[in-house]
N, C-alpha and C positions, 0 to 999 in steps of 0.2 A: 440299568442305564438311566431311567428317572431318577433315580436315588443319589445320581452323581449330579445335578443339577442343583442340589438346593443343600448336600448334606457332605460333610468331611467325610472321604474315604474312613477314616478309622471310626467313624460313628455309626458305618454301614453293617448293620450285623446280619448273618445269617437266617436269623428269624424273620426279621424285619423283608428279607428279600423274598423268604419262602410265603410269607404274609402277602406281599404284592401280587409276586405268582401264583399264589393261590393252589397251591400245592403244602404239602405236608409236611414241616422242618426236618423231619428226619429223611424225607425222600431226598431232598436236597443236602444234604450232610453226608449221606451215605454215596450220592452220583460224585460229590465232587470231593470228599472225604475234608476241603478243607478248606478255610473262605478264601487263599489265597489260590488256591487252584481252580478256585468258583473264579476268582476277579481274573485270573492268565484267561480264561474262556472268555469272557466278557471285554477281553482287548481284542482277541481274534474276531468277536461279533463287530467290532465298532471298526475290525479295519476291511472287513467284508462291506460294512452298512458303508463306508467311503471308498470304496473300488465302486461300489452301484452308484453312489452317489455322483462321482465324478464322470463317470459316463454317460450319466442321465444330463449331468449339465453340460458336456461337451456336446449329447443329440441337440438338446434346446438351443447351447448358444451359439453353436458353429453348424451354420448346413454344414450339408455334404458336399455343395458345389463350392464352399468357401473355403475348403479343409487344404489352405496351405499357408505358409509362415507369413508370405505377403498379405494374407487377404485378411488375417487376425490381428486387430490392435492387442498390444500386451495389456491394455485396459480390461478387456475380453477374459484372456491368461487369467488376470489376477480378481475378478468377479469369480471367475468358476474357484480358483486357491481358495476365495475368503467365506464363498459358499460351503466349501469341509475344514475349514476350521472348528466349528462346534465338535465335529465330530471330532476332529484330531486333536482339542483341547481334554476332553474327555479319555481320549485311550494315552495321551500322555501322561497326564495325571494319575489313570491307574499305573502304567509303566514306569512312573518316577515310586510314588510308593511300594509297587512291588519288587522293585531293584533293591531298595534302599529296606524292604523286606528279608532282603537275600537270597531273591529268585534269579537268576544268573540271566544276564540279557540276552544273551542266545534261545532263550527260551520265546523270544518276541523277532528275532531274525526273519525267521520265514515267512513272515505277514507282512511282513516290513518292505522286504528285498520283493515280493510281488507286490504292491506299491510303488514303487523304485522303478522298476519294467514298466510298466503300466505306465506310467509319466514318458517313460524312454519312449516306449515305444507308440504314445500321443504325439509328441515332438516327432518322431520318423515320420507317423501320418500326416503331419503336418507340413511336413516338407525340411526338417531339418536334417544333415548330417549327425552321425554317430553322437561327433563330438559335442557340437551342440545339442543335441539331442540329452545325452545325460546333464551337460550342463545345465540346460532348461530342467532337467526332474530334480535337480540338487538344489536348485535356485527355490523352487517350487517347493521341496519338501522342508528346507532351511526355515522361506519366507512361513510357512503355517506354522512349524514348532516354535521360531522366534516369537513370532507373533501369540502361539497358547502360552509358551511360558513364560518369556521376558519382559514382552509389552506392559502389561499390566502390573510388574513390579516397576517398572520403568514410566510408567506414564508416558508411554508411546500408543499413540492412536494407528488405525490400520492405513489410514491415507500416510502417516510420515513415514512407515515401515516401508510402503510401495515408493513410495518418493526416494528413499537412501538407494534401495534394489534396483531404482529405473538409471536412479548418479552412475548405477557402479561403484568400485573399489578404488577407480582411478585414478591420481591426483589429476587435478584442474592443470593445462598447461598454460601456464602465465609467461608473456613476452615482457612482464618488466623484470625479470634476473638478469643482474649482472652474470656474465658470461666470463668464465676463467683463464686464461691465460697461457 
């Protein structure tokens, strides 16, 4: 996971990892038989390390006397989203290369979709219906992945991303159109 901070995935070698860990190259070659089945483990670690993560910010930043939809500004929502970015910029980037590996994306489902709950079922405790409820975990899982992978080719900063997400999708209604006929 340090090694994805400062170095291209395909520069990341097996040795180099087994050197860190401080274990044996071949110990490490022989558990995951291959660096690609070493990196599918190492997304499943980063989306463990942000299910804790996001819980640990939701204990700090929302009591428990405050845990419903009125009492949380989306300012709040979106401090705790930008706090697991790191980590979700990280298990994208391996999941972008390891697709494009031709590791079939089902193989990253499972960790995903508990992710996915997890956000739903934040928004239930929080006082939202169903529907908003996954709305909010769509909104939420959209806003991190746009923001690890697009922003930065985009030169979008994380305040304009939160600013488009607060507008909505909805056109602006304007009272100077002529009216039809």
């Amino acid at each position: 996971v340090e090694l994805l901070d400062n170095t291209p995935i395909p520069d990341i070698t097996v040795h180099r990892i087994a050197e860190i860990a401080g274990v044996n190259f071949g110990y490490v070659n022989r558990y995951f038989e291959t660096r690609l089945n070493l990196f599918a483990t190492v997304t499943d670690t980063l989306a463990d390390a942000a299910v804790v993560q996001l819980r640990d910010n939701l204990k700090t930043r929302i009591p428990n006397s405050k845990r419903s939809s009125k009492d949380v500004p989306t300012e709040v929502l979106d401090q705790i989203r930008l706090a697991n970015v790191v980590i979700a910029t990280k298990r994208l980037r391996l999941i972008q290369y390891l697709m494009a590996s031709g590791v079939p994306a089902d193989r990253f489902a499972a960790k995903s979709k508990e992710t996915f709950d997890l956000a739903i079922t934040i928004g239930s405790q929080l006082g939202l219906d169903e529907v908003h409820a996954r709305a909010g975990a769509i909104r939420f899982i959209a806003m991190t992945w746009i923001e690890a992978s697009l922003a930065p080719i985009l030169g979008i900063t994380s305040e304009e991303l939160n600013t488009a997400f607060s507008l909505g999708i909805a056109e602006p209604k304007s009272t100077s159109r002529p009216k039809k006929k």
